[in-house]
N, C-alpha and C positions, 0 to 999 in steps of 0.2 A: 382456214384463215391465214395459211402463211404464206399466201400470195397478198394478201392483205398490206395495205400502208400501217404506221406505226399508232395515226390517230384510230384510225377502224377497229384497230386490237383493243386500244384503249377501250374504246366506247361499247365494242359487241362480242369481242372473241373470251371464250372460256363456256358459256351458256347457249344454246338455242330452243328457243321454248318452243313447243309442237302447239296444234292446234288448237285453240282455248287453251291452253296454258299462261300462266301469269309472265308479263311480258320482262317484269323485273326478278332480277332471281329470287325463291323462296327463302326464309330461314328457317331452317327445319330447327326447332329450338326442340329436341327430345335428346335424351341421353341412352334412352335405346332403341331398339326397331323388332318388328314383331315375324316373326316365322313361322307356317303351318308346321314343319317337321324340325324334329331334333337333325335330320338328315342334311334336313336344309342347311340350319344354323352349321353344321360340323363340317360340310365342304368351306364353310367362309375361314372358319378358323384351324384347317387344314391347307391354307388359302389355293381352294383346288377351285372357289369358286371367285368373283368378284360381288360386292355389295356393301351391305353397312351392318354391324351388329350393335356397338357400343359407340359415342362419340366419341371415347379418348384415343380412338384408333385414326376414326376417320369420321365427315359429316359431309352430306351433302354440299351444302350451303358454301363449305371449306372448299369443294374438291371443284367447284365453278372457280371460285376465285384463284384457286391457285395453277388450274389451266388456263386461267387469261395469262398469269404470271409468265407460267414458263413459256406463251405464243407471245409476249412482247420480250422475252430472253432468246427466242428462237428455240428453247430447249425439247426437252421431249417428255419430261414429267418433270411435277412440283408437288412442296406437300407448303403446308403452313403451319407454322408453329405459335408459342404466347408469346413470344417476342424475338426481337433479332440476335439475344446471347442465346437463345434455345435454337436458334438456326445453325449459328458460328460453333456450336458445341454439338449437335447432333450431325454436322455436314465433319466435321473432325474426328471424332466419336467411331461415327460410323465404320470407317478404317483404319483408326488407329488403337491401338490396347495395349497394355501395361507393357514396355518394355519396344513400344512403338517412339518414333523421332519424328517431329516436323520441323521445316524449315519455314520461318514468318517475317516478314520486311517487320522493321522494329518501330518501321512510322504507321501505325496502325490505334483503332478509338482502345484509350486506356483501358475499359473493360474488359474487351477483348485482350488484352496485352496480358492484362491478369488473367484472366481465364484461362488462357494456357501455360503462362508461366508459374502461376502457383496453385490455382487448380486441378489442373489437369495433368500439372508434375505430382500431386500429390497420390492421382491414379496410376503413376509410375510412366509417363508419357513426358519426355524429355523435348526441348526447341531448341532451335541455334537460331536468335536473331541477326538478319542482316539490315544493312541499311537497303533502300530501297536504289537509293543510287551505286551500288555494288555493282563492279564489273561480272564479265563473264565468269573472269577467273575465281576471281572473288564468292560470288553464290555458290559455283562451282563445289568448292572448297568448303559449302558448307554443309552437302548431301555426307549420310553415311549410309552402312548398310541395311541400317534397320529403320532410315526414312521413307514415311506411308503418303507427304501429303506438303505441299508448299502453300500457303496462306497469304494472302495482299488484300488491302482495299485501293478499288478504284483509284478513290480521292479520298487520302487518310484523314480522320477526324480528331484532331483541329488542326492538322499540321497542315493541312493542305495538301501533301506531297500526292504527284501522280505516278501509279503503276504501271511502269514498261511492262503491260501486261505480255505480248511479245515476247522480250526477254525470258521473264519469269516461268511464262510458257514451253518454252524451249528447254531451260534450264531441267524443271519440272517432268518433261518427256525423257527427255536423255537418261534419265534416269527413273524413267520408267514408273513415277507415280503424278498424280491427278496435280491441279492448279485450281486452290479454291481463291475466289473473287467475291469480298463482301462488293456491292454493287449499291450501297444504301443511297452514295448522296449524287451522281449522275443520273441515277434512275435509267432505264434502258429505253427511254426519251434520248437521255446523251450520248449512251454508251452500251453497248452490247459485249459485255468480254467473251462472249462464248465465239463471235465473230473475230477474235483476236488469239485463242487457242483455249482459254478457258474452259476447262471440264466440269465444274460445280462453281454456282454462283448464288450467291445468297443476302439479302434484303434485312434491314428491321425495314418493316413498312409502317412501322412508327412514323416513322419521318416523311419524306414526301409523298411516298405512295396515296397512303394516307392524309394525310396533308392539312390535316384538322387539328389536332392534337385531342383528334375523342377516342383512338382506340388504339392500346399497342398490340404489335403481334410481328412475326417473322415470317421468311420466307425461304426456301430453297429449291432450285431447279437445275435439273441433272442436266446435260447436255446429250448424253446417249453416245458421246465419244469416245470414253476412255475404253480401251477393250481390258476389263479385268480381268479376262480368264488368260490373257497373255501373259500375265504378271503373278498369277494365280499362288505363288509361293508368298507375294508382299501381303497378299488381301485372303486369309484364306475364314474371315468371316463371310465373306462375298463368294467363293471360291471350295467353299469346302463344306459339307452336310453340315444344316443348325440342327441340333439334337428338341431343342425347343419348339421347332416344326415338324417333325416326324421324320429328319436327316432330306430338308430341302435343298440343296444350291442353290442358290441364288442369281449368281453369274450363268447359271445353265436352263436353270426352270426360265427364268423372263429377260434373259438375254441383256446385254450390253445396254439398251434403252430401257430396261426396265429395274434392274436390279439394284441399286442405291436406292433408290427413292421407294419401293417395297422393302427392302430389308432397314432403309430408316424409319420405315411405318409401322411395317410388324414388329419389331423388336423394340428400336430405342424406342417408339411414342409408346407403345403396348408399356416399356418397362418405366420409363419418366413422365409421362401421363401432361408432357407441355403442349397442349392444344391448344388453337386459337378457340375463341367461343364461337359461333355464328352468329350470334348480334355482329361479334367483332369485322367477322369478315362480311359481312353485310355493309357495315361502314365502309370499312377499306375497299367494299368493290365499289362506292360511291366516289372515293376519292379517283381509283384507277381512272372511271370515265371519263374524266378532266386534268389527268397529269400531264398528256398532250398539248394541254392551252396552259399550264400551267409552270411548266417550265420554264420556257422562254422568256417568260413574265421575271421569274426569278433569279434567270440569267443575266436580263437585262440590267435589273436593278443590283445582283449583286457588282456586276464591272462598273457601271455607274458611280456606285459608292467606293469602292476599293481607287476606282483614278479620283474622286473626290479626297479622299484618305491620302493617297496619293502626294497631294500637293499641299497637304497641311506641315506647318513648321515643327508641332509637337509630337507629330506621327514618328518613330526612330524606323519604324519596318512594314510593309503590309508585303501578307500574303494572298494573293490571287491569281490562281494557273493562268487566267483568262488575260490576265494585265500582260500586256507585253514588256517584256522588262524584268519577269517573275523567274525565277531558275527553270520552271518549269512549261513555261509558256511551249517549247517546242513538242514538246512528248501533250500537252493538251490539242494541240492544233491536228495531231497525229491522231489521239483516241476519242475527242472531244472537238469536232470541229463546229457542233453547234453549241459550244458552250458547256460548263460543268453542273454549276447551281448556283446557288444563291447566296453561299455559307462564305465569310471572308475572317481572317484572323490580323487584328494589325498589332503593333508593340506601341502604348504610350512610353516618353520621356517620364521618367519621376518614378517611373515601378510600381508598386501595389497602392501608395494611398495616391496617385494619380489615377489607378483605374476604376479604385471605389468614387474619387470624388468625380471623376469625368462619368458613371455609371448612374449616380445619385441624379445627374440634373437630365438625364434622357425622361423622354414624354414619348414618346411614340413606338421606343424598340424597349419591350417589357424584359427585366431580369427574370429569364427565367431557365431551368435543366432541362432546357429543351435545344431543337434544333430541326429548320428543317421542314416551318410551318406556312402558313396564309399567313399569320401575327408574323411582325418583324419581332427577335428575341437576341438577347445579349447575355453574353457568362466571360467572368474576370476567374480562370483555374485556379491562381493562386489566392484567393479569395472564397472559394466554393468547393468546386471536384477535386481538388490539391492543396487545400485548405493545410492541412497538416504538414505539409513539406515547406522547408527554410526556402529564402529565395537561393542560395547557394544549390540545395537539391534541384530546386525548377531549372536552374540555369545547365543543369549536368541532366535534367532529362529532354532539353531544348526546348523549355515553356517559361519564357522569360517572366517574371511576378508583375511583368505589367503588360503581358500581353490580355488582348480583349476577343474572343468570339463572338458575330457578328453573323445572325440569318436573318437574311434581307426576305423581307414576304411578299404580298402583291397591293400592300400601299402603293401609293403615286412614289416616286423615286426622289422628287421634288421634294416629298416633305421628310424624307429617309435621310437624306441629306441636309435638311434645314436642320432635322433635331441633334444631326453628329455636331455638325456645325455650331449648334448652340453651347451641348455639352463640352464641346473642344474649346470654346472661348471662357 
C-alpha cells in the first residue's frame, strides 16, 4: 500500500481479506486463543514465534487497525492502545526509566503536561520544558546527558501552537535521541511528521480518527528510523538482554524496524495491560475509512469561523494557524499546507462570566470535554479543565479565563457561524 494515495490507505490499507473471507474486518471478541501444543503456545511467549495467546498483548482485530495507522504514518509498525495518555506514556516509558531526562515543548494537551511533569517525575523521570518557539540555541541548552526522548505535538491542544517539527527533529538527532510527535489534531490526512524527521508519532484516535465520539483509544507508530543500537549506551532496555524474555535484545533480535513497538508490546502492554478493546478498534477502523473526506470538511469550517471570529468587536484574540495574520501561519503553510483541523481557540472581552454567559446562549456547538468530532463542541478551561485555578494562575499558564475552545464538525459552516454570531450578540 505505500505506493498508495492517502484516501486508498484510508479506506483499504492495514486488512486484505483472502478468498471468502469477510470483506470488513472481523472482531475477534475473545480474551484468548487456543493451541494444540504447550510448544506452540511457549515459542509465542518466548516470542521466538509470531501470533496471538492473550488479548492484553495483542488482538487481531487491533493489529489490522493499527497497520492501516502506521501505512497512513508512513511508519513500519503500530500497536494501539485505551487511549491516547497510554500512547503518550508508553511511547516515553518505553526508553526512559528512573533517572531518565526528556526534553517537551511546554505548549502541549495539559494531560499530557501532567503526565510527565508529576507523574512520571514521581517514577523518578525528570523534563525541561521549552517553549515551542525556542531557538536553536535555546532547545539546545536544554539536552543533558541523561536525556532519552524530546516530546511535541503537531498542533498543541488548545494553544494551538505549531511544531517546527524540523527543528525539534534536528535538535533531537544531534544529540542522538528519538523525536516523539503526538499527531492527534492534523491527523496524517494533514501532516505526516515522520516525513519531517520524526521517529515515534502517536494519536488519541479519540478524536478525529475516530470521529464519532463512540470509542476512545490511542495509537503509536514507530518509523523504523532511529538506529538504537548506535546509541546503544542511552537505550539499553532496547539494547541490552530483558531478563523477562529469556536475555532477548531487542534492538538486535528485530532490528531498528521492529524493536520499539515489540519491546512496547511485550513488556509495557504485557505489564499495564492498556489495550484498546476490539469492539473499540472496530469502530475506529470505521472512522479511519472516512478521515480522507473528512477533514477538509473540518478545515474548511474551522478558517471559516476563526476569520468570522475574526472581525467581531468582542473577540480580544483568535487563535488559527490556518488564519493568516496567526504567529504561526508560516510554519502551518510549511507542515500543513492542506490545512490543520477544525479546532480554534479565541479570547472573549469580559473574562470568565463573558464566556459562561456567551456559552449559555450557543444552540448548535454543544458544551462538551471533548474535541475533535462530527458534533461541533465548545469548552471555556477556566470554567471546566482549569476550574480550580485563579484567573491570575490562567494568565501565568497563557489560558486567559475567557478564553473559549471551539471544534468546528461537519455542520453546514453557515449555521456554525449564525450560532457564534447569535451567542456573541
Amino acid at each position: 500500500m505505500n505506493d498508495k494515495k492517502i484516501g486508498t490507505k484510508c479506506v483499504q490499507a492495514g486488512y486484505t481479506p483472502g478468498n471468502g473471507e469477510p470483506r470488513q474486518i472481523p472482531i475477534i471478541q475473545s480474551t484468548t486463543f487456543k493451541y494444540d501444543t504447550s510448544e506452540d503456545m511457549g515459542k509465542l511467549f518466548d516470542l521466538e514465534a509470531s501470533g496471538y495467546f492473550y488479548t492484553r498483548l495483542q488482538n487481531p482485530t487491533n493489529d489490522y487497525v493499527a497497520a492501516k495507522i502506521a501505512a497512513l504514518e508512513g511508519g513500519c509498525a503500530a500497536m494501539l492502545t485505551s487511549s491516547g495518555q497510554a500512547a503518550n506514556f508508553f511511547a516515553l516509558f518505553n526508553i526512559c526509566e528512573c533517572g531518565s531526562h526528556i526534553v517537551a515543548s511546554s505548549s502541549i494537551y495539559g494531560g499530557t503536561f501532567n503526565l510527565i511533569a508529576v507523574t512520571m517525575a514521581k517514577m523518578g523521570i525528570e523534563v525541561t520544558f521549552v517553549s515551542p518557539d525556542a531557538s536553536e540555541e535555546e532547545l539546545n541548552a536544554a539536552f543533558k546527558d541523561n536525556t532519552r526522548a524530546v516530546f511535541g505535538e503537531t498542533i498543541a491542544n488548545p494553544a494551538l501552537t505549531v511544531l517546527d517539527i524540523d527543528k525539534f527533529a534536528k535538535a533531537a538527532h544531534s544529540h542522538g535521541v528519538p523525536l516523539i510527535v503526538d499527531n492527534t489534531f492534523p491527523t496524517p490526512v494533514n501532516c505526516r511528521p515522520i516525513e519531517w524527521g520524526a521517529d515515534i508519532v502517536t494519536h488519541s484516535t479519540t478524536k478525529y480518527m475516530d470521529g464519532h465520539g463512540a470509542g476512545v483509544g490511542g495509537a503509536i507508530v514507530d518509523s523504523g528510523n532511529f538506529d538504537w543500537m548506535a546509541h546503544a549506551d542511552k537505550f539499553p532496555g532496547l539494547c541490552q538482554p530483558d531478563d523477562s524474555y529469556h536475555g532477548i535484545t531487542y534492538a538486535e533480535k528485530f532490528g531498528k524496524e521492529g524493536a520499539f513497538i515489540t519491546k512496547c508490546t511485550a513488556q509495557l502492554m504485557r505489564d499495564f495491560g492498556s489495550i484498546q478493546s476490539p469492539q473499540n478498534a472496530f469502530i475506529l477502523n470505521l472512522g479511519l475509512e472516512s478521515l480522507h473526506v473528512r477533514m477538509p470538511k473540518h478545515v474548511e469550517n474551522g478558517l471559516a469561523v476563526a476569520k468570522f471570529l475574526q472581525s467581531q468587536p468582542g473577540v480580544v484574540k483568535v487563535n488559527y494557524p490556518g488564519l493568516e495574520g496567526d504567529k504561526y501561519y508560516e510554519l502551518a503553510k510549511k507542515y500543513l499546507p492542506n490545512g490543520g483541523c477544525g479546532v480554534v481557540s479565541f479570547e472573549l472581552a469580559g473574562g470568565r462570566a463573558a464566556a459562561e454567559s456567551f456559552m449559555k446562549k450557543l444552540k448548535v456547538f454543544a458544551i462538551e470535554t471533548h474535541v475533535a468530532d462530527a458534533r461541533s463542541c465548545c469548552l471555556n478551561p477556566a470554567t471546566s479543565t482549569h476550574r480550580q485555578m485563579t484567573d491570575e494562575q490562567l494568565a501565568a499558564a497563557g489560558i486567559p479565563a475567557g478564553l473559549i475552545r471551539i471544534s468546528c464538525g461537519l455542520e453546514d459552516k453557515e449555521d456554525l457561524i449564525a450560532d457564534l454570531e447569535n451567542a456573541l450578540k
